[in-house]
N, C-alpha and C positions, 0 to 999 in steps of 0.2 A: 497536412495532418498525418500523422504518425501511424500503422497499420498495425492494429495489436495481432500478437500470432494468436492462437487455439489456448495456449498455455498463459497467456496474460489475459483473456476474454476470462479464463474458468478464473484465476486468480480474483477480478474484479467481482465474478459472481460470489465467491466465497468472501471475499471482505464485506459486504453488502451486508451480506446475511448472516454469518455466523460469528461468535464471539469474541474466539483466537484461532487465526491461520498462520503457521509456520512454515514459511518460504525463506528462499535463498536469491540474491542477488547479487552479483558484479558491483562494487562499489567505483566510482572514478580512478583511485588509486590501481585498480584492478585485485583489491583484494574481495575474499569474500564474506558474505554478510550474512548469516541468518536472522530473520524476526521474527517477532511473534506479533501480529499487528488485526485490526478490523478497521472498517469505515462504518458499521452499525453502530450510531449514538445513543442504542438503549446501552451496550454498554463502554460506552467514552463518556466520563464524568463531565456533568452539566458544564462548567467552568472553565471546560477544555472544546464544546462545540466553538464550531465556527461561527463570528460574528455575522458574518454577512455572508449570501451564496456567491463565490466565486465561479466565473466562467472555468471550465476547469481546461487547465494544460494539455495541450496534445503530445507534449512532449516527456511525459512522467506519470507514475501512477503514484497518488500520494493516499498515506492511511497513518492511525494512530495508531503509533508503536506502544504496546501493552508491556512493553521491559522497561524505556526511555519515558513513558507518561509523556508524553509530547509528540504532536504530525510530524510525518516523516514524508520522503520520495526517493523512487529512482526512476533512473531512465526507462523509457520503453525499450525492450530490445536487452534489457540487464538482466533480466528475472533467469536464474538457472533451474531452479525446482520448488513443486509446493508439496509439501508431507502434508 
């Protein structure tokens, strides 16, 4: 299992909870990525929750990107910064 640092713990509290959080991450390619994303489904559009509860990945933190309308992830360990 994957050890979140201090800065991906607060990351996961603020998608939880709040609307739109904008962070930066490390894409594969090694470029970089900002989004604007939440895990709260008061506001992720009914049609866009999750079917079923997946066990969730230790290896990624995944939310729904609020620019793309559609779940997104990256790596543990990719996250450069949260504004």
């Amino acid at each position: 299992m994957a050890i979140l640092s201090c800065m991906e713990r607060q990351l996961l509290e603020r998608l939880n909870v709040e609307a739109n959080v904008t962070f930066a991450f490390r894409k594969s390619d090694f470029s970089r990525r900002v989004a604007h994303g939440t895990r709260n489904l008061r506001y992720v559009p009914a049609h866009q929750w999750p079917k079923q509860k997946e066990a969730p990945s230790d290896s990624v933190i995944t939310y729904y990107d609020l620019d793309k309308n559609e779940w997104r992830s990256f790596r543990i360990g990719s996250l450069l910064e949260i504004r």
